[in-house]
C-alpha positions as CSV (number, residue, x, y, z in Angstrom):
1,X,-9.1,-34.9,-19.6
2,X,-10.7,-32.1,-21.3
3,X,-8.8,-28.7,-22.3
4,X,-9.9,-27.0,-19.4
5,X,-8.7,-29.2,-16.3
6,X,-5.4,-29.0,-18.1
7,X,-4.9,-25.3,-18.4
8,X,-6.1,-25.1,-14.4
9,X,-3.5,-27.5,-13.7
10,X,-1.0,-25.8,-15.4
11,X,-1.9,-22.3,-14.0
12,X,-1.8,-24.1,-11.1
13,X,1.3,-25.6,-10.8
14,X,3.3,-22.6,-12.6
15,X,1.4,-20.5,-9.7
16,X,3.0,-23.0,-6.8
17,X,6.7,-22.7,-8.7
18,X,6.6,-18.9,-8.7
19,X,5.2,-18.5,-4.7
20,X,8.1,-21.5,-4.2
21,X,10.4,-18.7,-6.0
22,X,9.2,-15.9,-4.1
23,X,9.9,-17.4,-0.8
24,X,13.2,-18.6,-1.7
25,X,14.4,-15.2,-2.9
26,X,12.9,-13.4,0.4
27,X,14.9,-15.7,2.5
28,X,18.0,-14.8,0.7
29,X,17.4,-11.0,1.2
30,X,16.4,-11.7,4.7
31,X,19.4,-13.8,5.0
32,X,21.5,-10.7,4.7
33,X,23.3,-9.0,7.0
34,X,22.0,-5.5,7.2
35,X,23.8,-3.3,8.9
36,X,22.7,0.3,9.4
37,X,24.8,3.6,7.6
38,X,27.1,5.0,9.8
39,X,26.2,8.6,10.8
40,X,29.0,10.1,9.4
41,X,28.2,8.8,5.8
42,X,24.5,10.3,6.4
43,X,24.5,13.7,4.5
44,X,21.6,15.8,6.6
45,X,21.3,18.9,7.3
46,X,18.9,21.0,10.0
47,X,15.6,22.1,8.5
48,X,14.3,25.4,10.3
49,X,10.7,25.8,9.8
50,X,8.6,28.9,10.4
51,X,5.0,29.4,10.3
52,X,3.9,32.8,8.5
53,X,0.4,32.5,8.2
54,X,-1.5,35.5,9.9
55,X,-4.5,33.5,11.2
56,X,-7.6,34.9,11.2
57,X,-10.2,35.6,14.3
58,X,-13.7,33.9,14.7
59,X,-15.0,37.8,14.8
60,X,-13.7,38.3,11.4
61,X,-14.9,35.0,9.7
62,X,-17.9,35.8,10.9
63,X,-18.4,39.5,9.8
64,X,-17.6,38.3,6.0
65,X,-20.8,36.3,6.4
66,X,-23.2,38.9,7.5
């Protein structure tokens, strides 16, 4: 076999090991039992939001044009 038809099976066969590996670990995250913070150990606070823009009328806009 030639130097080329090596390397490709190399690359190939370290590709299959490290999607092998990937799988593995995602099953052991997913494997987890996740549970969800409790509210009191969730640190927000209300956000009041208030629009100050002055908007500006169509009769204006269009008197800057003229």
């Amino acid at each position: 076999m030639n130097r080329s038809k090596i390397v490709a099976i190399v690359t190939g066969a370290i590709s299959i090991l490290l999607a092998i590996a990937y799988l593995i670990i995602v099953q052991i995250l997913d494997y987890r039992d996740m549970q969800p913070a409790p509210i009191s150990q969730i640190n927000s606070t209300p956000l009041v939001m208030t629009d100050t823009t002055q908007y500006i009328s169509v009769d204006k806009m269009l008197s800057w044009v003229e």
